[in-house]
Each structure stands twice: as structure tokens, then as C-alpha cells.
N, C-alpha and C positions, 0 to 999 in steps of 0.2 A: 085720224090716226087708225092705221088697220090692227087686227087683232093682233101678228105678230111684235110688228112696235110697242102695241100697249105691255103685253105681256113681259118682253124685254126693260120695258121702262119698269114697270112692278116690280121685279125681280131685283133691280139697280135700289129702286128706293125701298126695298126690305133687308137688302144686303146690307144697303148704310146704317137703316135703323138699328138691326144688331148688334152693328160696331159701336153705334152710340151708346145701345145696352149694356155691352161687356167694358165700355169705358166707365159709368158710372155705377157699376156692380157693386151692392154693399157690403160692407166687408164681415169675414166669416163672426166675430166675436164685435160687440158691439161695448158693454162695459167690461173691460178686460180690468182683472183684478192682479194683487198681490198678496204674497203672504212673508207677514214681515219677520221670520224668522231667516230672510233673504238679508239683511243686513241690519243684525242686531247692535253690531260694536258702534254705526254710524248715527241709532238713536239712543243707546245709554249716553252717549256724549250730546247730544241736542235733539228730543226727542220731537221737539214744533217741523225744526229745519229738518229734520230727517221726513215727515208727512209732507209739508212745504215743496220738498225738493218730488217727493214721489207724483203728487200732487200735479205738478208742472211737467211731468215726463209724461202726463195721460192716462196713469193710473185711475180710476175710480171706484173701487174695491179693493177692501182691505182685508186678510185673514189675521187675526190675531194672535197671540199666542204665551200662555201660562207656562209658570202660575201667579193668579193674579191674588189681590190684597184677599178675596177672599177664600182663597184655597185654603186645604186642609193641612197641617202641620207636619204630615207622611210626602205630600205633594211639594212643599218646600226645603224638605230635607234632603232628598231625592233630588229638585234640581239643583244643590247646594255642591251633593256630591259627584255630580258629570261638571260642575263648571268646569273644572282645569282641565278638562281634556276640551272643552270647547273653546275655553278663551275670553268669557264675556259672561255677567250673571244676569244684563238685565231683560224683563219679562214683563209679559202685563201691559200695566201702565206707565212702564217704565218711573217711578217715583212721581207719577202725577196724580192729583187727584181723579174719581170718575168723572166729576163735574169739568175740568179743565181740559180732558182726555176729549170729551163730548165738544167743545168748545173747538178747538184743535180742530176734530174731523170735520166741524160744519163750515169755516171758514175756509178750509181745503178744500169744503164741497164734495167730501169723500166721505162712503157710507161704505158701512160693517157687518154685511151678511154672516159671518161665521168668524168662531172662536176657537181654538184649541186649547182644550183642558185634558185633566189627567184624569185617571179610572175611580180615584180616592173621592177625589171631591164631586162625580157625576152619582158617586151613590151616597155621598152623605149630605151634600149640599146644594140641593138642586135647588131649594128656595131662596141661597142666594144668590144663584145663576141668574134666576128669574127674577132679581130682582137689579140685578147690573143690567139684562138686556133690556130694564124700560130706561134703563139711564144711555144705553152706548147703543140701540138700537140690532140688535145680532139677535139671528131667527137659530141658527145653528148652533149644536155646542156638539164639538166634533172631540172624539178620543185619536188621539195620534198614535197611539200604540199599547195591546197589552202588554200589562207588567210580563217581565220573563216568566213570575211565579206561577201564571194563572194561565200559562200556554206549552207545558211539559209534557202533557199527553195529551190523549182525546179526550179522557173524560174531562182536563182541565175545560178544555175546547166546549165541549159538552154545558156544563156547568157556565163558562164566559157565557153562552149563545141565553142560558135563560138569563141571566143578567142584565146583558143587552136589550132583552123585550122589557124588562124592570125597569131598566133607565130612560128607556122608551115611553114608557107607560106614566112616569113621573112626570119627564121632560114634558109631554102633551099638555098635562095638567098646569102647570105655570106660561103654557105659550109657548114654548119650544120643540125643538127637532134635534131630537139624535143622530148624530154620524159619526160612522167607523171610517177612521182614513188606517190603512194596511199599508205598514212597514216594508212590507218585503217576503216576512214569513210566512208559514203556514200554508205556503202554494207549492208544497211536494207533500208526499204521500206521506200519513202517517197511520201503520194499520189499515192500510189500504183506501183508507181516506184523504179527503187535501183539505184541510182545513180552513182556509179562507171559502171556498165554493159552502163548505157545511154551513158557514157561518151565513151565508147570503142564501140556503134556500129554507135554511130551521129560523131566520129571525122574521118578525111581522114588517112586512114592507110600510105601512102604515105606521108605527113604530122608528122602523130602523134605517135609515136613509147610508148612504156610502159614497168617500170622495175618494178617485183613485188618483195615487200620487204616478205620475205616469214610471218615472225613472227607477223608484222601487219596484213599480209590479213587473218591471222587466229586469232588473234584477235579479228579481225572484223568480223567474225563469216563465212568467206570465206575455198572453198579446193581449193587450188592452182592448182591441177593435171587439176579437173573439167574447171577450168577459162583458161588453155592452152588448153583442147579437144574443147573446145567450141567456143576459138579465137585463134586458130593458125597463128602464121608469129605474132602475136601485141606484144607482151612480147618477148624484146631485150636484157635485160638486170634482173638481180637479186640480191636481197639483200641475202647472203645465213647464217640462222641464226637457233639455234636451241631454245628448250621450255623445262625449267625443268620438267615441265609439261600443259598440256594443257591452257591456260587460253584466256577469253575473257575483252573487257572492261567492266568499270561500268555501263555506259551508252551506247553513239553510237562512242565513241573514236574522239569526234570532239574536245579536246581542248589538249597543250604540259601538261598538267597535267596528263592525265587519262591515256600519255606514259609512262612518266617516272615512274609513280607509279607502270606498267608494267617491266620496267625496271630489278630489282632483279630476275624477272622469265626468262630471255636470259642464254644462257649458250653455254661453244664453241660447235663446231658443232658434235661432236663425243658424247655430253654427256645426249641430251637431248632424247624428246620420237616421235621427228618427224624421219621420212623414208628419208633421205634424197638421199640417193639413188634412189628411186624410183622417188623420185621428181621433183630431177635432169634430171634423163633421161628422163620424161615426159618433161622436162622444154629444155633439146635439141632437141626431136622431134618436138615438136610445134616452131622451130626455133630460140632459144635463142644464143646469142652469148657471153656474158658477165657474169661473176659471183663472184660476192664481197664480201668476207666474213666482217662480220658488226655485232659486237659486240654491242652496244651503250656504250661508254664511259669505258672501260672491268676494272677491277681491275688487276692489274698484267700484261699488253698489252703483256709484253717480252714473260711471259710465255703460258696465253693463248692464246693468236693470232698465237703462233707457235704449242700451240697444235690441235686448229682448223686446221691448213693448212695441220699439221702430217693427221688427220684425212681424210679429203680431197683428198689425194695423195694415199690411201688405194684403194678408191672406183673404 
């Protein structure tokens, strides 16, 4: 064989090998999760076949979401009075026991990295938190939103940010992790401030961990990629959601109105005009480990929930 032939044949059997490479490429998210406030109405009605069904679409991660049997009696009255604008009251454990809830996820072979509770019960009850996550196995206790009252100005702002190091600081002590998942607000100027950014460079990264819901922080007039180059290692966790098309709120997206009016504009995550590929993979280099797909409330859960995850498993 003279040089030139060899060199030509190398070149033949490097070029094949690549294609063999880029055929079995593993795919960008490996335990792709959910958060099951993506189809609440289909497990107050059967909460087993509701995990069952998610279960069998390739889910393996679950986000939860309060208030559960142990919350605080501010926490239940509060979700009592948003029901009728939602539609549906159940939460939690949906009337199951923790022990039976545990039973459920193992036999699904579905495991519970993170929970969403409310602001009431992260500062009065954290030793019951810590005492459900040795039952339902959840490392995170995530806040979904400050209350309205405690985000009116800066100093509220001010004032929430030592809190969060407090919750923090508790959370650690029983085995836990704090996270702020952000609504929407507080990503416009207030006093010349933006108060989501205040909150991510004044709280203890050690402490205070953050799951970004994508569809709010755009929304909220945020780019997600930007908010991971900027703080690396804080964003653990993600809501992964797509946009029929672009939108913002009406205002500063500070009240559950100006969400759910949002609402209609969600769509699974294969259908909309965000890059989620690209987001994603920025969103595991800056350190993320967690990723929920989260429809709000989906029409059809069976079908789109499983076309989101088809979608998801491509990337």
C-alpha cells in the first residue's frame, strides 16, 4: 500500500467512525423529570394511575408540590382561596398517606428530588419537612413564590434576602436544600435595583440554591442562557417549558392573575419558539442538575406530557 492510498483509506475509516459516533450520541438530559402541578385534576381523580401513566411515558423524576398534610394553617387557607380560579384543590399527597405516597413512587421506580412548599411553613416548620423527606426521599424544599406582602419594595426585597439565608441555614440542619424558584417578578428595576439579581448575589450560595422556571423568567422580561453565564453553580434545578410564542406580562407579573392569563401561551416543549436545546445545554454547564417538564395545568396530560418527554429524549 503506498502512503497516498493509506492516507485515503484512514481518512474513509475516520469519517465512518464519526458517523457511527454522532449515531449513538447520548442524549442531552438523561433522568428527565416532571413537576406535577402539570396535571393536578388527572391525580385528585386517581392519584396511583396518574404516577403509573407518567411512569410509562419515561418520566423518572418528580417535583411535588403543596400544601402537604404538614403545612401551616396560613398555607392551607391560602391555597383554599386561589382554588376556584384554578379549578382543582388537590395537593400534596393528594389524600394519601406519606407511607402509601412512598409505596406508589417505588413501584413506579420514580424518585423525588424536590418539593414545592410555601414561605409560612419553610420558616415555621422545617422539622417537619425534615422529617417527610426521610419518608418520600426529596433533598430540596423549593419556594415557588414570594407572598405579594413581602415583595412591595426593596426593603421588603431586603428583608425576604435575610430570610432566605435563615431558611437556609435551618434547611442544612435537618438534611435539606433551599430553593427559590422565581415567578416572574422582581426582574425590572425597582429603585434602580432588579430584584431577583439582589436576591442571587446578597443570599449564601451554600445556603440558597435556584430553580429557573424558564417560561416565567421570560416572561419577566429575563434570557435564561445570560442569568446561567452570569451565575454559575446557583440554578439547580429547571422548570423546562416552551412559548407558542414570545410573550411578556401586562405589568411586572407580581400577582396569580397576570399567570394564568399567561397560561394559553405554554405549549409542550417540542412545539414552541424557544431553543431549548441550547438552553438546556447552557443550563448544564452553569451546573444544573434537575429538569421538570411543567406544563401549568396541560389539557390532555396523557397526550401532551408524553409528547413533551418524546420531544426531550431527541435532544
Amino acid at each position: 500500500m503506498n502512503r497516498r492510498h493509506f492516507i485515503n483509506s484512514s481518512a474513509l475509516i475516520a469519517s465512518t467512525f464519526l458517523i457511527d459516533l454522532d449515531a449513538f450520541a447520548a442524549p442531552l438530559l438523561k433522568n428527565i423529570g416532571i413537576q406535577l402541578f402539570s396535571l393536578p385534576k388527572l391525580l385528585e381523580k386517581d392519584f396511583k394511575m396518574g404516577i403509573q401513566l407518567l411512569a410509562k411515558m419515561g418520566y423518572r423524576e418528580i417535583e411535588m408540590y403543596g400544601p402537604f398534610p404538614f403545612s401551616t394553617k396560613l398555607a392551607m387557607e391560602r391555597w383554599v382561596s386561589i382554588g376556584p380560579a384554578l379549578g382543582f384543590n388537590g395537593s400534596g399527597y393528594f389524600g394519601q398517606s406519606a407511607e402509601a405516597v412512598k409505596a406508589i413512587f417505588a413501584e413506579a421506580k420514580i424518585s423525588v428530588p424536590s418539593i414545592h412548599t410555601d414561605f409560612d411553613t419553610l420558616q415555621k416548620n422545617m422539622e417537619q419537612l425534615g422529617e417527610a423527606s426521610q419518608r418520600i426521599g426529596f433533598k430540596y424544599v423549593v419556594l415557588p413564590a414570594i407572598p405579594p406582602e413581602n415583595r412591595k419594595t426593596l426593603d421588603d426585597y431586603k428583608k425576604t434576602i435575610d430570610t432566605f439565608n435563615k431558611i437556609g441555614e435551618q434547611a442544612k440542619k435537618v438534611g435539606l436544600r433551599f430553593a427559590y424558584h422565581n415567578h416572574g417578578y422582581g426582574m425590572q428595576e425597582v429603585e434602580g435595583k432588579i430584584p431577583l439579581q439582589m436576591i442571587i448575589e446578597n443570599t449564601d450560595p451554600k445556603l440558597v440554591a435556584l430553580e429557573m422556571d424558564l417560561f416565567w423568567h421570560i416572561a419577566g422580561g429575563g434570557d435564561p442562557v445570560e442569568y446561567f453565564k452570569k451565575y454559575p453553580g446557583r440554578y439547580k434545578m429547571m422548570h423546562v417549558k416552551n412559548m407558542k410564542k414570545k410573550v411578556k406580562f401586562s405589568t411586572d407579573g407580581g400577582d396569580s392573575k397576570e399567570w394564568i392569563e399567561l397560561f394559553p401561551f405554554m405549549t409542550t416543549t417540542g412545539d414552541g419558539v424557544l431553543d431549548l436545546k441550547s438552553i438546556i445545554a447552557a443550563a448544564q454547564k452553569s451546573g444544573m442538575d434537575h429538569f421538570f417538564v411543567e406544563q401549568d395545568v396541560v389539557a390532555d396530560p396523557e397526550i401532551n406530557l408524553k409528547k413533551s418527554i418524546d420531544y426531550l429524549k431527541t435532544l
